[in-house]
N, C-alpha and C positions, 0 to 999 in steps of 0.2 A: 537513862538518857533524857525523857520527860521532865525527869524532875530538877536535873543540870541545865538546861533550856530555859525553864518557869525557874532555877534564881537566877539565871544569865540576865533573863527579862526584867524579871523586879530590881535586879542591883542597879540598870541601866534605867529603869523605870523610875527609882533614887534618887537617881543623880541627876534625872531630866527635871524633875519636879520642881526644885530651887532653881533651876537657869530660868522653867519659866517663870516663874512667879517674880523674879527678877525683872525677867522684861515686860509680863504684863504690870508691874508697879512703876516702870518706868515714865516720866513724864518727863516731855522735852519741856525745857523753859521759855521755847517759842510759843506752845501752845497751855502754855501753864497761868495762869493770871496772875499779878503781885498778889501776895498776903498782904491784908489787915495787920500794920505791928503798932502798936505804941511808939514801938523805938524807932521808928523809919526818921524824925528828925535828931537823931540823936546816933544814928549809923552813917556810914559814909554817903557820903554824896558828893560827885562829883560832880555838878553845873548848876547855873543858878543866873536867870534874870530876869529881868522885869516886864510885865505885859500891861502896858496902863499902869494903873494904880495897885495891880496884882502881883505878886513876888513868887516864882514858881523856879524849886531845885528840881533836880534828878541823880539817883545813885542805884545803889547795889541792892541785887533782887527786886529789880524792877519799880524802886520806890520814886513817886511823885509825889511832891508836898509843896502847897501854897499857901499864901499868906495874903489876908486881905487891909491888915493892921502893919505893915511897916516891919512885919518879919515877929511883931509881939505874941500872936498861934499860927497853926498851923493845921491846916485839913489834909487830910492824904488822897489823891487821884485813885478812881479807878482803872484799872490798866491791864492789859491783855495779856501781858510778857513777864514773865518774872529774871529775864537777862538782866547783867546788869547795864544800865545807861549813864553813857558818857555828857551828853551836851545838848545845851537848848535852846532853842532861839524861839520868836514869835515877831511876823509881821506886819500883826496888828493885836489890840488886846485880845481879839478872842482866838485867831486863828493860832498856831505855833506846833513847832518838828521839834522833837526828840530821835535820838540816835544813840547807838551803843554797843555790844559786844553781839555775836550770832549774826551782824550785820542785820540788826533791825531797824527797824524806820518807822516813829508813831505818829502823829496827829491826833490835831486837837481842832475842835471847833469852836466851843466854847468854855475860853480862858483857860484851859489846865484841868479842870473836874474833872473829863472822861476822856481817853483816848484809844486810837484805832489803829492798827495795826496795816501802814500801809507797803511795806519791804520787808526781806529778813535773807541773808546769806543763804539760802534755798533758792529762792528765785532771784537773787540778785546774779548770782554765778549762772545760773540759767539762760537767762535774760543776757547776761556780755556773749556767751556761747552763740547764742540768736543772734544778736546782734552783728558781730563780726565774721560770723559765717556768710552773711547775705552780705555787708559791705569786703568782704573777700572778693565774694563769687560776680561784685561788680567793680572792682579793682580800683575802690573809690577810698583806697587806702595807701595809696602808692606802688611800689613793686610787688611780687608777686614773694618775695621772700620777707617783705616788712608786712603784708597780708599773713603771713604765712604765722610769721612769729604770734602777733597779736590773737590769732586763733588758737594759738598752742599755749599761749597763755591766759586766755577764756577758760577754755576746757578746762586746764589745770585749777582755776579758781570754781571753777565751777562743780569739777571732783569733789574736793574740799568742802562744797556743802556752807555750813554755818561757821566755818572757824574762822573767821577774820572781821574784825569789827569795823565799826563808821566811828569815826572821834572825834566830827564836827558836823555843823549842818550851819545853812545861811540862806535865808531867802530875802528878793529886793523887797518883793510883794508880797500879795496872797497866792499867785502863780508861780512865779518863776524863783528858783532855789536851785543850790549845790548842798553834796553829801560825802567826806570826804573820809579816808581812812587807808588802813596799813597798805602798803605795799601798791601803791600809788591808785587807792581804788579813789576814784571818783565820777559822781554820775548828773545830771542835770536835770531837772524836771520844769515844764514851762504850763504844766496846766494841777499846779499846790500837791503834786505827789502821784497823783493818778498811775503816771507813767513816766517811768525814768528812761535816761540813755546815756546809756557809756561814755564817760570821756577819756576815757584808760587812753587814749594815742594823743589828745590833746593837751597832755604837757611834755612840757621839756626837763622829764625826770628819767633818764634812760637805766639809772639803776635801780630803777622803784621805789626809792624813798618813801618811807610811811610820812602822809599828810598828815599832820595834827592839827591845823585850824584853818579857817577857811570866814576870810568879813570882808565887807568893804570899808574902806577909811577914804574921803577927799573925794568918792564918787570913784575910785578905782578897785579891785578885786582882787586883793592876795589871798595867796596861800603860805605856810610856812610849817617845813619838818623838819625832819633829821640831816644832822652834816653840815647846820647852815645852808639849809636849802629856804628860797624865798622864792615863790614864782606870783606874775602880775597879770592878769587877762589884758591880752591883744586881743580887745571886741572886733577890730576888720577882721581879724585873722581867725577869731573863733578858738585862739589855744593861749597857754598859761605858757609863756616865757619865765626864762631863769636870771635871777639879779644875784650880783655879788655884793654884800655888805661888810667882806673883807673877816668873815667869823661863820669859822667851820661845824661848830657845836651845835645841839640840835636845838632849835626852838619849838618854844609850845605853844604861842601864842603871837597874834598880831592885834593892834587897835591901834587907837589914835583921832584925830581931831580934822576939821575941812583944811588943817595948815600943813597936818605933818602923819607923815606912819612908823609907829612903833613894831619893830619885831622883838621879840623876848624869852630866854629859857635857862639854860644851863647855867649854874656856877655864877647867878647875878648877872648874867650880861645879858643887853640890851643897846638896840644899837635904832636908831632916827635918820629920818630922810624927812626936808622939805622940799624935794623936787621930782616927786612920784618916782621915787627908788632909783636914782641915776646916780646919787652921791647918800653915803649912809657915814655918821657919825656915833661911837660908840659915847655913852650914855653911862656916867657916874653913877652908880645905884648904891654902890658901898656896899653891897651885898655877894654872900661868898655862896650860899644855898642855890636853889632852884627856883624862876620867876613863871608857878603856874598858872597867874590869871592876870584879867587888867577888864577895866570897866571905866567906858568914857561918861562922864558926868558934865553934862551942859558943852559948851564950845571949846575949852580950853584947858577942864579939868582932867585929869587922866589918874586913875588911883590904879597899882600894880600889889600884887600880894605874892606869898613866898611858900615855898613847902613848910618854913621853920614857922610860919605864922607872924610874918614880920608885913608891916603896911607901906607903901611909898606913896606921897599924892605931890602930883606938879599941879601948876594952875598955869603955864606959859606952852601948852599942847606938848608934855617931853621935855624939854630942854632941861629942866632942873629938877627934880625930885628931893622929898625932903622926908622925915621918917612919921610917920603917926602912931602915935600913943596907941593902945588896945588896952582897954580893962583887961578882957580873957583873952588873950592869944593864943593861938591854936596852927596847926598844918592848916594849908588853905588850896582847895583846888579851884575856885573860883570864886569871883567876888563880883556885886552889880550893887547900883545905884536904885534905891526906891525914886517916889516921887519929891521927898523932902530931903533932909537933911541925913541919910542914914544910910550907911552900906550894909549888905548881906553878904556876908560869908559862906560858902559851901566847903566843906572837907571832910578829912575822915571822923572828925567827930559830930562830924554832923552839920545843923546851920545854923548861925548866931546872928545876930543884928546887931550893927555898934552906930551911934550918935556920930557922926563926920564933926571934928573940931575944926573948924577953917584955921586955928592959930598955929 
């Protein structure tokens, strides 16, 4: 019987030994830092814009690369996360937010070189749980059954842990910022990240529409996701109302110029408003692909790019779009303006730099 016991033990002993060694090998990608790769400009990358004179993308496993030459090299960031990151922005040259999958959120202080880890789907779901449980229990939410819902759906995001990403981020300033993503997450921050707070009940998205971008155009504040969904901030009112553009399809992007806002995504379409989204006009692209970026260049230029790797540039803020030439054309997730004459490209092959023809 002894000796049926001692190999009961060992077989069990076995089989225990590879699950741990499995989990003590485990590293989450939250707490994981990017790799050093050579190839980090030349792997995907999804976002990409300008800080000053600096040119800084963001993509998969956590890679950050900038460029101090107009996009001609490139240095790689240090960086805490090795998730992958969607999208950049920067509200002045040195300060700028990154955001991306595991619902992280970095910062930067100086230009792009190093960044900190100031959110991540951990504490983000935490943090709405918090949040909406104390404006519940002060009924500063409306009924007690729209309290009710909003908590139940805290919790639930909060379960979930890291699985839900941020797909945009936008700050006016060095303080005040939005961070936007699936399933109608978005949060506010009025002092550059420090501390965020929910605005999950301040749109008018009642089926949770996943936000994909989130700018200001004209001095007003869209949002734009799936379904043709376009919402605009009511600053009295403190919440993101819903416009109709008459175009159901999801879009991925919003810019545009102080005259006019562009929304843009699916299957070439793209649709224009000069009267802060009251009346929208669909937009000749001649394009049958997907419009996943756009990047405003000076007052009136607006250059748009495609998944197939195809360029558009107005000079009349939208109205007219005409096609540009590309030496290498490539899929394109995003595109931005340097200081001179030259667009950057971000995608899955990585990030190119092309000379702007004005002709």
């Amino acid at each position: 019987m002894r000796n049926l016991l001692m190999a009961a033990n060992l077989a069990a002993l076995a089989l225990a030994l590879p699950l741990a060694a499995s989990a003590a090998s485990f590293q989450d990608v939250l707490d994981t830092p990017a790799k050093e790769s050579a190839l980090a400009t030349k792997s995907l990358l999804n976002g990409v814009v300008s800080a000053g004179k600096r040119v800084v993308a963001v993509g998969q496993r956590g890679h950050i690369v900038y460029s101090d030459d107009e996009g001609k090299s490139w240095r790689q960031a240090g960086v805490p996360v090795s998730s992958d990151l969607l999208a950049v922005t920067f509200s002045s040259p040195q300060k700028g937010w990154v955001v991306g999958h595991d619902g992280v959120v970095l910062h930067t202080a100086d230009g792009g070189a190093t960044w900190v880890k100031q959110l991540d789907g951990r504490s983000a779901g935490k943090l709405m749980a918090s949040f909406y449980a104390k404006q519940a229990a002060t009924g500063e939410l409306g009924s007690p059954e729209q309290s009710a819902a909003l908590f139940d759906e805290a919790e639930r995001l909060a379960r979930q842990g890291a699985e839900n990403p941020f797909l945009d981020v936008w700050f006016a300033d060095d303080n005040t910022g939005f961070i936007v993503g699936a399933f109608n997450l978005i949060f506010r921050t009025g002092d550059g990240g420090k501390n965020w707070e929910p605005w999950f009940h301040r749109t008018e998205n009642p089926t949770r529409m996943h936000l994909y971008a989130v700018r200001q155009v004209g001095g007003a504040l869209y949002i734009s996701g799936e379904q043709g969904l376009v919402l605009k901030l009511d600053e009295a009112g403190n919440r993101f109302a819903a416009m109709d553009t008459g175009y159901k399809g999801t879009y991925f992007g919003v810019n545009g110029s102080k005259d006019a806002v562009v929304v843009f995504g699916l299957r070439g379409n793209a649709y224009r408003s000069i009267d802060g989204g009251k009346q929208w006009a669909k937009i000749e692209t001649g394009l049958q692909d997907g419009i996943t970026g756009a990047t405003s260049c000076g007052d009136n230029r607006l250059i748009l790019v495609s998944q197939s790797g195809r360029m558009l540039a107005s000079d009349d803020a939208g109205e007219h779009f005409r096609p540009v030439k590309l030496d290498q054309p490539g899929p394109a997730s995003a595109v931005a303006c340097t200081s001179g004459d030259v667009v950057v490209i971000a995608g899955p092959r990585g990030v190119r730099a092309h000379a702007f023809n004005n002709k």
